[in-house]
PyMOL Python script that loads the backbone (N, CA, C, O; Angstrom):
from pymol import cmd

cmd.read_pdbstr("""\
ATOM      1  N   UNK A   1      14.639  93.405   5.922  1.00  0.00           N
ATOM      2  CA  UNK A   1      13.483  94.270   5.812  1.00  0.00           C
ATOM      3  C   UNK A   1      12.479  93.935   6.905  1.00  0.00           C
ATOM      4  O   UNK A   1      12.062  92.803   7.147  1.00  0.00           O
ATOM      5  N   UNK A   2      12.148  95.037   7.527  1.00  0.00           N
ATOM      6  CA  UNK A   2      10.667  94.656   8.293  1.00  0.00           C
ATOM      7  C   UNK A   2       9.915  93.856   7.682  1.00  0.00           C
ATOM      8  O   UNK A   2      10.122  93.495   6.524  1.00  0.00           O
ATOM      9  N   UNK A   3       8.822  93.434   8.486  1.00  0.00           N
ATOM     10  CA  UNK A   3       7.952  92.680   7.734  1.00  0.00           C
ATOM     11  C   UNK A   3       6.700  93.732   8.391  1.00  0.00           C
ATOM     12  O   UNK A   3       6.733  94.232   9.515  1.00  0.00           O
ATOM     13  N   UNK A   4       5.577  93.915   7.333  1.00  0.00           N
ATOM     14  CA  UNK A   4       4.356  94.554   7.847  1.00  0.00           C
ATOM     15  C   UNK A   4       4.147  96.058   7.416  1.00  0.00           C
ATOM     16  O   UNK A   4       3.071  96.603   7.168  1.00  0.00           O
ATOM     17  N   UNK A   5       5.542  96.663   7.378  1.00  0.00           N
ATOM     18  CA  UNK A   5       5.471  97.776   6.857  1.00  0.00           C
ATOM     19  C   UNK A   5       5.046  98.493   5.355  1.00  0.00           C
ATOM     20  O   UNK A   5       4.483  99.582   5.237  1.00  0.00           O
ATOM     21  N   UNK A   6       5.439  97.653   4.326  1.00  0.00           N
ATOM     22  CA  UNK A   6       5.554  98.165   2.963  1.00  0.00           C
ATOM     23  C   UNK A   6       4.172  97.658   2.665  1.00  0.00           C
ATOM     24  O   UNK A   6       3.547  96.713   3.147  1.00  0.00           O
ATOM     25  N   UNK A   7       3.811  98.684   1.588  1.00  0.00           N
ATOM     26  CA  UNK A   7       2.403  98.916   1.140  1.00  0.00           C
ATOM     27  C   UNK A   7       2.726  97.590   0.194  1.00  0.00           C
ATOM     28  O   UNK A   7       3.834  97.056   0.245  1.00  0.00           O
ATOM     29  N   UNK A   8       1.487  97.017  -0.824  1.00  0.00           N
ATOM     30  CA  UNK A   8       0.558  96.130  -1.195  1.00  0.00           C
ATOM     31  C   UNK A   8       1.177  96.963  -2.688  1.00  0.00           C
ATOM     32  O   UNK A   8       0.993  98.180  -2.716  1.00  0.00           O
ATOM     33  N   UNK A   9       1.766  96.426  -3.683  1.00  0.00           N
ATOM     34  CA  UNK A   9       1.882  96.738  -4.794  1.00  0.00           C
ATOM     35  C   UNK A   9       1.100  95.386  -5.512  1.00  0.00           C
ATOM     36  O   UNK A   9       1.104  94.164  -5.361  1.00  0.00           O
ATOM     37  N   UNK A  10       0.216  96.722  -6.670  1.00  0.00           N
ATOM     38  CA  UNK A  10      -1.184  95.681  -7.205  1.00  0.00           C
ATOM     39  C   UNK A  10      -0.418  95.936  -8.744  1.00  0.00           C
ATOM     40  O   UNK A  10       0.683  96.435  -8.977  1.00  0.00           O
ATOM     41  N   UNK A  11      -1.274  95.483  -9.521  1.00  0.00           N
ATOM     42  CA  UNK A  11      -1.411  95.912 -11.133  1.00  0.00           C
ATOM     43  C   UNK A  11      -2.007  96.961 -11.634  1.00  0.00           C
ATOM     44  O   UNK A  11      -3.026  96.583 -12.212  1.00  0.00           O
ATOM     45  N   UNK A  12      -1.805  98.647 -11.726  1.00  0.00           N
ATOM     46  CA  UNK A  12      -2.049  99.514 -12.294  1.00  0.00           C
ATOM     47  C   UNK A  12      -2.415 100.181 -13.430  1.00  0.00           C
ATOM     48  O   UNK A  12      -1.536 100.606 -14.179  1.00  0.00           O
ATOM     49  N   UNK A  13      -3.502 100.330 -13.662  1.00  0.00           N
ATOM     50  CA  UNK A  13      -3.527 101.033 -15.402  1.00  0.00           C
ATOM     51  C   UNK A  13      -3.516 103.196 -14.490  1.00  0.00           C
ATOM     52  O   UNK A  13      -3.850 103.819 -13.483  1.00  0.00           O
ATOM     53  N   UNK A  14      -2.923 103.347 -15.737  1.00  0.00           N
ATOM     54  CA  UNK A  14      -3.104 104.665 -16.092  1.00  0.00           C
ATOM     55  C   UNK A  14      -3.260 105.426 -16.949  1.00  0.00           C
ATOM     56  O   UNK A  14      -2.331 105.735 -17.694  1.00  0.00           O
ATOM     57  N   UNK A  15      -4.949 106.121 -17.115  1.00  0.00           N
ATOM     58  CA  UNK A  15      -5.053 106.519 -18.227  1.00  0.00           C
ATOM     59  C   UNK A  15      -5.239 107.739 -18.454  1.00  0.00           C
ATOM     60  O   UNK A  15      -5.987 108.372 -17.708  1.00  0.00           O
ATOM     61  N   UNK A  16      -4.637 108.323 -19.479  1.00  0.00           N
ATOM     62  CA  UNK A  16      -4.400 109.965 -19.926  1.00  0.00           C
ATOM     63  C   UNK A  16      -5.611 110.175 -20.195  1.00  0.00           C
ATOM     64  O   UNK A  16      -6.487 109.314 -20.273  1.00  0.00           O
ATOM     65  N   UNK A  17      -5.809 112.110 -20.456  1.00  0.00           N
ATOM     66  CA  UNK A  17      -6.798 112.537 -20.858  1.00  0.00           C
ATOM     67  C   UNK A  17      -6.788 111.964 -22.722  1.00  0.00           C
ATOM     68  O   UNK A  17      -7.799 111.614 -23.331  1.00  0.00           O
ATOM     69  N   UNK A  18      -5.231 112.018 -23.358  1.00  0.00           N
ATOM     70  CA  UNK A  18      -5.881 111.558 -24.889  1.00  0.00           C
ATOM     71  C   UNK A  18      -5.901 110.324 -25.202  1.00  0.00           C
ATOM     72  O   UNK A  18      -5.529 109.810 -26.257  1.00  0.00           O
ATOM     73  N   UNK A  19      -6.427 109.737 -24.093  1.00  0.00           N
ATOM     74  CA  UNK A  19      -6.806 108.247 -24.333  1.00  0.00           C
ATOM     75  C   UNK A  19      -5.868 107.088 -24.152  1.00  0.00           C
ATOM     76  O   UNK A  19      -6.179 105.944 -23.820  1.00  0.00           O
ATOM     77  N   UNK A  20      -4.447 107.646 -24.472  1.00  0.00           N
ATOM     78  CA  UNK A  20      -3.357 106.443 -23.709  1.00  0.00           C
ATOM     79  C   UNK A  20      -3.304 106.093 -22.369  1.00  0.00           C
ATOM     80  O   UNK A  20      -3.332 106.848 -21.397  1.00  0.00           O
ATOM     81  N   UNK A  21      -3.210 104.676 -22.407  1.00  0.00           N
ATOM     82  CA  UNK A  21      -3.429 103.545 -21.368  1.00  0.00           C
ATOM     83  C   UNK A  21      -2.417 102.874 -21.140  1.00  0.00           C
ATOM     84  O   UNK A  21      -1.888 102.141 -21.976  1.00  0.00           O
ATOM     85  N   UNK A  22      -2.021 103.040 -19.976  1.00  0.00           N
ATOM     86  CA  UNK A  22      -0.464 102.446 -19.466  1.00  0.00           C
ATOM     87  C   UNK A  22      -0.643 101.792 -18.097  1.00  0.00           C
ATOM     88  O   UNK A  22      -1.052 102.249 -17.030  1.00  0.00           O
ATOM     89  N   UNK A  23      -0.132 100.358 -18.523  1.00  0.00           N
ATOM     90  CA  UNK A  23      -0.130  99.649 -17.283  1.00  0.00           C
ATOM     91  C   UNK A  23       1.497  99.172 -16.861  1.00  0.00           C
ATOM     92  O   UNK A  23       2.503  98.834 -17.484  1.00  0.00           O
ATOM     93  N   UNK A  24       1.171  99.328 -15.651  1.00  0.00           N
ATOM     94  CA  UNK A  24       2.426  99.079 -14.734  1.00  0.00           C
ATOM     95  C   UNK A  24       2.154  98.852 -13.397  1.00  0.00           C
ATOM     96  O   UNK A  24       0.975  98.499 -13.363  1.00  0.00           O
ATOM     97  N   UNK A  25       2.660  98.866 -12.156  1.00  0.00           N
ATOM     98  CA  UNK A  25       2.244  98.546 -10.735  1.00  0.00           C
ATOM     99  C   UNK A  25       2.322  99.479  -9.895  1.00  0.00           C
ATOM    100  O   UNK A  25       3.098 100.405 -10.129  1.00  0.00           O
ATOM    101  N   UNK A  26       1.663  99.473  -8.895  1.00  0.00           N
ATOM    102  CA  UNK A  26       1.867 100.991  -8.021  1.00  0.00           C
ATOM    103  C   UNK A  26       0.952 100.783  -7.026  1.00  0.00           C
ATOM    104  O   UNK A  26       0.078  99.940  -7.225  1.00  0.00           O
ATOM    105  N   UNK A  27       0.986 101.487  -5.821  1.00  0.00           N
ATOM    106  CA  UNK A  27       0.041 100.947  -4.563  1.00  0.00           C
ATOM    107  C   UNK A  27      -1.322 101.109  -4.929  1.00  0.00           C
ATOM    108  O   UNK A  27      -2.147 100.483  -4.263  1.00  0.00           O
ATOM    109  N   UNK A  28      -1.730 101.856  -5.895  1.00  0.00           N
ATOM    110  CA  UNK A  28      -3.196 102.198  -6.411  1.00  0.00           C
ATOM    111  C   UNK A  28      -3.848 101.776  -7.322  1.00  0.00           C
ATOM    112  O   UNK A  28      -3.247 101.897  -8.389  1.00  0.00           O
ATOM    113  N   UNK A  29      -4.890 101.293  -7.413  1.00  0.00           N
ATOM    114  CA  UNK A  29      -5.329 100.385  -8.898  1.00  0.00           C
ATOM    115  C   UNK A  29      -5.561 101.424 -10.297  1.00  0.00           C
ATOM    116  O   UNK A  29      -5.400 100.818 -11.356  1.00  0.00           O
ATOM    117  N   UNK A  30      -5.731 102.135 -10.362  1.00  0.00           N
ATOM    118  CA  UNK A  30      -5.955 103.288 -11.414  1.00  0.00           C
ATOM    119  C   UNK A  30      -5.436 104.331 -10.343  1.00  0.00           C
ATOM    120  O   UNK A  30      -5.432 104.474  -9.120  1.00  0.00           O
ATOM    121  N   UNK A  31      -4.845 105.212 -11.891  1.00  0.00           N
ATOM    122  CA  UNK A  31      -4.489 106.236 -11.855  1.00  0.00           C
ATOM    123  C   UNK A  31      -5.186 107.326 -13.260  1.00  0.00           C
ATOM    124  O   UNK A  31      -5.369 106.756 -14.335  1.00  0.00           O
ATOM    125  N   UNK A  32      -5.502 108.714 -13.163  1.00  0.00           N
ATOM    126  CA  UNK A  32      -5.920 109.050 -14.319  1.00  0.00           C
ATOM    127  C   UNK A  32      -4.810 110.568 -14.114  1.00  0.00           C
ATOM    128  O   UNK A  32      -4.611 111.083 -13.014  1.00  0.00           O
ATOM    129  N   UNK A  33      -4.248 111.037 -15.315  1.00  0.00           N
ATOM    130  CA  UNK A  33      -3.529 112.043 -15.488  1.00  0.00           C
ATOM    131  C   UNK A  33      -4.095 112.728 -16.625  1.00  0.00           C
ATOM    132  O   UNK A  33      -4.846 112.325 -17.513  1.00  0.00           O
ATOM    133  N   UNK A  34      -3.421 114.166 -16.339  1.00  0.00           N
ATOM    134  CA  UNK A  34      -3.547 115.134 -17.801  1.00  0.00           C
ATOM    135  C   UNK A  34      -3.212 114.928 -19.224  1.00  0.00           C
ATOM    136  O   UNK A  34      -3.814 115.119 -20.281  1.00  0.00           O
ATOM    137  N   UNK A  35      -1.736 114.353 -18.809  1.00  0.00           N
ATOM    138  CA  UNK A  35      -0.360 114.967 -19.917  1.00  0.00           C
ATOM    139  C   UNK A  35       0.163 113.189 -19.589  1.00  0.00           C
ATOM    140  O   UNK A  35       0.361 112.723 -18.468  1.00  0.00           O
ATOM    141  N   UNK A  36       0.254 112.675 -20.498  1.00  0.00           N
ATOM    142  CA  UNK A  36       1.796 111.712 -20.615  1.00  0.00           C
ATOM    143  C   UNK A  36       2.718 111.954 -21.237  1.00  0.00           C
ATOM    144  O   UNK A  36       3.095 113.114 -21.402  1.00  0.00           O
ATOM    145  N   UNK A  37       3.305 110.951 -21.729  1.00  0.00           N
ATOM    146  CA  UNK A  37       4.443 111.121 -23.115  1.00  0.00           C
ATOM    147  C   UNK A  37       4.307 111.107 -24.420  1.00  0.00           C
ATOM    148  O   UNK A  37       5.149 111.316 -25.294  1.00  0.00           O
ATOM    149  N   UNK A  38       2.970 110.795 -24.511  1.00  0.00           N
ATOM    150  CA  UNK A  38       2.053 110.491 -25.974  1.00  0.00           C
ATOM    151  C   UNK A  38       1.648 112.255 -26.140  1.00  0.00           C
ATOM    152  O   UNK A  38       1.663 112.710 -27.284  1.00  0.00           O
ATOM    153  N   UNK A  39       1.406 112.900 -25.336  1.00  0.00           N
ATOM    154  CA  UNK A  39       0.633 114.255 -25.900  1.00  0.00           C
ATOM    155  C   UNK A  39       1.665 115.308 -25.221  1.00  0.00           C
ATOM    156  O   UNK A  39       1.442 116.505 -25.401  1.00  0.00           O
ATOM    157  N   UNK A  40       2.833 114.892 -24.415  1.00  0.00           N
ATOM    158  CA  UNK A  40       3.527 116.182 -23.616  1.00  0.00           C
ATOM    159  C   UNK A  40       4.394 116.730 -24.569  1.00  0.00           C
ATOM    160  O   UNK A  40       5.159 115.910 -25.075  1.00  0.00           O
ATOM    161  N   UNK A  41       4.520 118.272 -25.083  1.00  0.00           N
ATOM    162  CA  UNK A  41       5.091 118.931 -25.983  1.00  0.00           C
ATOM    163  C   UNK A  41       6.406 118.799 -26.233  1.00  0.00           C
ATOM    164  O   UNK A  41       6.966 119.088 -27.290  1.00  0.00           O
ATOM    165  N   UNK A  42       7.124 118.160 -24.812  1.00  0.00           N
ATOM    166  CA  UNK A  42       8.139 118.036 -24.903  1.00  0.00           C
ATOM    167  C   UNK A  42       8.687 116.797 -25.314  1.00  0.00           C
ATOM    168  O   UNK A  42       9.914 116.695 -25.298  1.00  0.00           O
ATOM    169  N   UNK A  43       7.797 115.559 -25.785  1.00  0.00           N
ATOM    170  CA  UNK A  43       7.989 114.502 -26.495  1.00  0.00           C
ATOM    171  C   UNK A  43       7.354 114.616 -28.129  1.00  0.00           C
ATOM    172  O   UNK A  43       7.788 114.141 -29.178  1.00  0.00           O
ATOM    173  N   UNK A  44       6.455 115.241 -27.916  1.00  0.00           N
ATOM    174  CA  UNK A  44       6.026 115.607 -29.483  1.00  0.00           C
ATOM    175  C   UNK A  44       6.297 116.092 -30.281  1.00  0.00           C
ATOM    176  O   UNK A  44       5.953 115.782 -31.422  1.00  0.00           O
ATOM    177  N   UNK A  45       7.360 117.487 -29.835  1.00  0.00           N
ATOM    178  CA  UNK A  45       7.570 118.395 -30.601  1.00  0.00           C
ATOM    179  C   UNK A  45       6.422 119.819 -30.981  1.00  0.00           C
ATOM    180  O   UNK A  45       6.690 120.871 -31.562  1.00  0.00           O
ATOM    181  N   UNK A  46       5.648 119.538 -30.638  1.00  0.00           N
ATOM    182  CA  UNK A  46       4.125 120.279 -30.293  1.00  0.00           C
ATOM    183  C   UNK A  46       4.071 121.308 -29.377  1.00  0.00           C
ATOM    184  O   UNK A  46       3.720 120.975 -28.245  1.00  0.00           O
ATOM    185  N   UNK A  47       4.439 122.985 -29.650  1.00  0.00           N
ATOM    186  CA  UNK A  47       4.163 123.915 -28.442  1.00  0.00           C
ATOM    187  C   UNK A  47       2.527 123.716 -28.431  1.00  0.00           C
ATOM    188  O   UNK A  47       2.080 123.627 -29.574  1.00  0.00           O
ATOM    189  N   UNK A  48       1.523 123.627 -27.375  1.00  0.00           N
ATOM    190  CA  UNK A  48       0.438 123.948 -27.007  1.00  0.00           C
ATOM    191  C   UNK A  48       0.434 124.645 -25.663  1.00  0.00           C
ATOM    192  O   UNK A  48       1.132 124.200 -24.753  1.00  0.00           O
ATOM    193  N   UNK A  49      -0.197 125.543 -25.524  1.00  0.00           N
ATOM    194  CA  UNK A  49      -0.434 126.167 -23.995  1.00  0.00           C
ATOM    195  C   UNK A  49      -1.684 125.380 -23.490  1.00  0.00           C
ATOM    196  O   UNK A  49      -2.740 125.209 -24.100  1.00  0.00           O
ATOM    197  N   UNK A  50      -1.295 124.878 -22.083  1.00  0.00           N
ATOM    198  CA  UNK A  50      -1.885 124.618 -21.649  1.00  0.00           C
ATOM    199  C   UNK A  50      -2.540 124.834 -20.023  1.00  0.00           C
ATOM    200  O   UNK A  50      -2.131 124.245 -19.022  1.00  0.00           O
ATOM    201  N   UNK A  51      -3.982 126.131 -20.092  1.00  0.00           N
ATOM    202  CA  UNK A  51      -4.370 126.628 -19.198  1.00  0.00           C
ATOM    203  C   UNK A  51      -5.279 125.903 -18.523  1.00  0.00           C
ATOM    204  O   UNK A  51      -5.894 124.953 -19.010  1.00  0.00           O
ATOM    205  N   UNK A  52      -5.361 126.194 -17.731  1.00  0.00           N
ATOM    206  CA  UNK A  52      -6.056 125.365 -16.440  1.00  0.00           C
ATOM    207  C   UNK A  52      -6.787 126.477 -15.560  1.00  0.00           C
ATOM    208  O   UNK A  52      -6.257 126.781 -14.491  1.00  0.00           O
ATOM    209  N   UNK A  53      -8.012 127.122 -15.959  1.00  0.00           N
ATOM    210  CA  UNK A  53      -8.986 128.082 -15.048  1.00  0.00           C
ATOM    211  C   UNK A  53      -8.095 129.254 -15.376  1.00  0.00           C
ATOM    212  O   UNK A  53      -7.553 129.809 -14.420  1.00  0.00           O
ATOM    213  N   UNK A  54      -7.836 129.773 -16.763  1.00  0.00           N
ATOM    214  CA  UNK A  54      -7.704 131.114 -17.148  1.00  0.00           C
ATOM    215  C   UNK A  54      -6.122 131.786 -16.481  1.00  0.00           C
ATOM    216  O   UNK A  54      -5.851 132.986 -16.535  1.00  0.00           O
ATOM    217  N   UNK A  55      -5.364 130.910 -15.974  1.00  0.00           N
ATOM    218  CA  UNK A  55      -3.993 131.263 -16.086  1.00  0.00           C
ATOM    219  C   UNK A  55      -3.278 132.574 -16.765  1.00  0.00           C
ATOM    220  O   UNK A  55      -2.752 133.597 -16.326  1.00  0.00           O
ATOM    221  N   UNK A  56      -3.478 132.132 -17.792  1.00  0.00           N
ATOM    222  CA  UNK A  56      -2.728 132.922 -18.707  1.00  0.00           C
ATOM    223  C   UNK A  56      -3.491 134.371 -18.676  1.00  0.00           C
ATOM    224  O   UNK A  56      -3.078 135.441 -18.228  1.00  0.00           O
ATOM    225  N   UNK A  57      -4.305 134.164 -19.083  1.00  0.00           N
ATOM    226  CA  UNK A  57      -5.577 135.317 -19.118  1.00  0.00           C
ATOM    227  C   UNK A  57      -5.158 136.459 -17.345  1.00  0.00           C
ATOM    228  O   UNK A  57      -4.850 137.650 -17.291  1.00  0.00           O
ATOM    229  N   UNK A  58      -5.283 135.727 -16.501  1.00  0.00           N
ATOM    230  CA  UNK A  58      -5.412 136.406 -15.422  1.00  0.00           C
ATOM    231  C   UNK A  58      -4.326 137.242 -15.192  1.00  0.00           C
ATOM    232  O   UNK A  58      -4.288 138.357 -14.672  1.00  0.00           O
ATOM    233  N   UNK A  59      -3.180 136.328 -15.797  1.00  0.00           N
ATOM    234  CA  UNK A  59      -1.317 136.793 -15.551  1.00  0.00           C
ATOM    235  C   UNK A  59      -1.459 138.340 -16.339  1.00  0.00           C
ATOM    236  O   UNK A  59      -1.265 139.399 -15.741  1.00  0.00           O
ATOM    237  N   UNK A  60      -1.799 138.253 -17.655  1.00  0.00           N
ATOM    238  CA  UNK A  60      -1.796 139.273 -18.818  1.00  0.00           C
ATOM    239  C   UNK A  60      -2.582 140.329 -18.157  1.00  0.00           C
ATOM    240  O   UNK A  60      -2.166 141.476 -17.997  1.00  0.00           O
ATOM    241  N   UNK A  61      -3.641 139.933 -17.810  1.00  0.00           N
ATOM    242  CA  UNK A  61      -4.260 141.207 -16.894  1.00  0.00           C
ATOM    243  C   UNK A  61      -4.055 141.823 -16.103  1.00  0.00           C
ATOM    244  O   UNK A  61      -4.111 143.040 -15.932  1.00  0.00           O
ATOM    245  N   UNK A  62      -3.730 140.834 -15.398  1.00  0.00           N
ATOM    246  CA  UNK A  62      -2.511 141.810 -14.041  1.00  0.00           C
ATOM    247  C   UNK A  62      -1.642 143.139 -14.294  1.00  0.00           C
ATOM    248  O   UNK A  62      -1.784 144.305 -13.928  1.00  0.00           O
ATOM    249  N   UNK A  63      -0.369 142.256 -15.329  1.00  0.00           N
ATOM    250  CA  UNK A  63       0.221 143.096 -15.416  1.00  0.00           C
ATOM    251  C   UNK A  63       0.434 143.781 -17.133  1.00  0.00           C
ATOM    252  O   UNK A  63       1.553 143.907 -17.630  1.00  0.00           O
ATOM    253  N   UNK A  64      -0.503 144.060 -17.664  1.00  0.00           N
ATOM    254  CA  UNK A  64      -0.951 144.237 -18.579  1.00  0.00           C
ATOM    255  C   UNK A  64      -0.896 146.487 -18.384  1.00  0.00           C
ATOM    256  O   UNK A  64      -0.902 147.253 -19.347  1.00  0.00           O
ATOM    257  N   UNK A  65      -0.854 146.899 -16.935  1.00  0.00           N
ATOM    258  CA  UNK A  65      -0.631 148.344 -17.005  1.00  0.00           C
ATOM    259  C   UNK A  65       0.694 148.404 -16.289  1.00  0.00           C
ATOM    260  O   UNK A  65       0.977 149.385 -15.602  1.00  0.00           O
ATOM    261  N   UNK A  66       1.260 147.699 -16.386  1.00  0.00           N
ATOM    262  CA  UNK A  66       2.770 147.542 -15.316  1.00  0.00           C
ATOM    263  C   UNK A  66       3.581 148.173 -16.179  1.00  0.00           C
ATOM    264  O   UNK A  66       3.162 148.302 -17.330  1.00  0.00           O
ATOM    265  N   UNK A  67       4.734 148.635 -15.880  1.00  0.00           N
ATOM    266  CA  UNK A  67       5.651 149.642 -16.783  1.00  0.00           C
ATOM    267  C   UNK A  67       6.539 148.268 -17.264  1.00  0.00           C
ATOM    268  O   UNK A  67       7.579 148.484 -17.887  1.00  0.00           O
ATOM    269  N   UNK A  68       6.178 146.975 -17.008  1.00  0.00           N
ATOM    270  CA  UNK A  68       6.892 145.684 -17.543  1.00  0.00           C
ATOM    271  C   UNK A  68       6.632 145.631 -19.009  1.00  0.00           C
ATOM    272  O   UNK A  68       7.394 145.582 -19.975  1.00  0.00           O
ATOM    273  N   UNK A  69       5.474 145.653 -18.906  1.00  0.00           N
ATOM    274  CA  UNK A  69       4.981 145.308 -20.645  1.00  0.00           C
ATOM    275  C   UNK A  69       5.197 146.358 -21.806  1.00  0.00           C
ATOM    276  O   UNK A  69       5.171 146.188 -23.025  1.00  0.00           O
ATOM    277  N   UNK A  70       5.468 147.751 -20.885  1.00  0.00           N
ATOM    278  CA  UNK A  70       5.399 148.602 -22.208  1.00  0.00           C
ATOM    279  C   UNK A  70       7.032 148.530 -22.192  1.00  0.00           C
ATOM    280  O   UNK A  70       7.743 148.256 -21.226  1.00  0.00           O
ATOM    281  N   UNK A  71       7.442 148.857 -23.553  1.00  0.00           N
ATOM    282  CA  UNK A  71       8.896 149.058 -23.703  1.00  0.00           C
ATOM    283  C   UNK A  71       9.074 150.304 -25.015  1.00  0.00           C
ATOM    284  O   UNK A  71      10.194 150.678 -25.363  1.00  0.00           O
TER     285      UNK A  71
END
""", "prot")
cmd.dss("prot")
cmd.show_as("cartoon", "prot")
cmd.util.cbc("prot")
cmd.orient("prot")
C-alpha cells in the first residue's frame, strides 16, 4: 500500500432523525441521517409516505388532468 494516501479513519456516531445513535468508524466524526433501520418501513413493517417539500402533492397535480388517471 502507498503510504500517505488513505484518509484518517476516526470513531463515528450517527444519529437518526428518531433518535437512534450508532457508532462505528468512518472518515467523518458525525454523521446525521433521515431513515435508519430502527424507523425504515422496510425493517418495520410500517408503510409511511415519506415527503420531502410536497412530492407527492406536486406529482398528483400534474397529472391529475392527464388521460392517465381517468380510467
Amino acid at each position: 500500500m502507498k503510504k500517505k494516501i488513505h484518509p484518517k479513519y476516526v470513531d463515528c456516531t450517527i444519529t437518526c432523525l428518531c433518535g437512534n445513535v450508532i457508532n462505528t468508524r468512518s472518515t467523518r466524526a458525525k454523521l446525521s441521517v433521515e431513515i435508519c433501520s430502527n424507523c425504515h418501513p422496510f425493517f418495520t413493517g410500517q408503510q409511511k409516505i415519506v415527503d420531502t417539500a410536497g412530492r407527492v402533492e406536486r406529482f398528483r397535480k400534474r397529472y391529475e388532468k392527464s388521460s392517465y388517471s381517468k380510467k
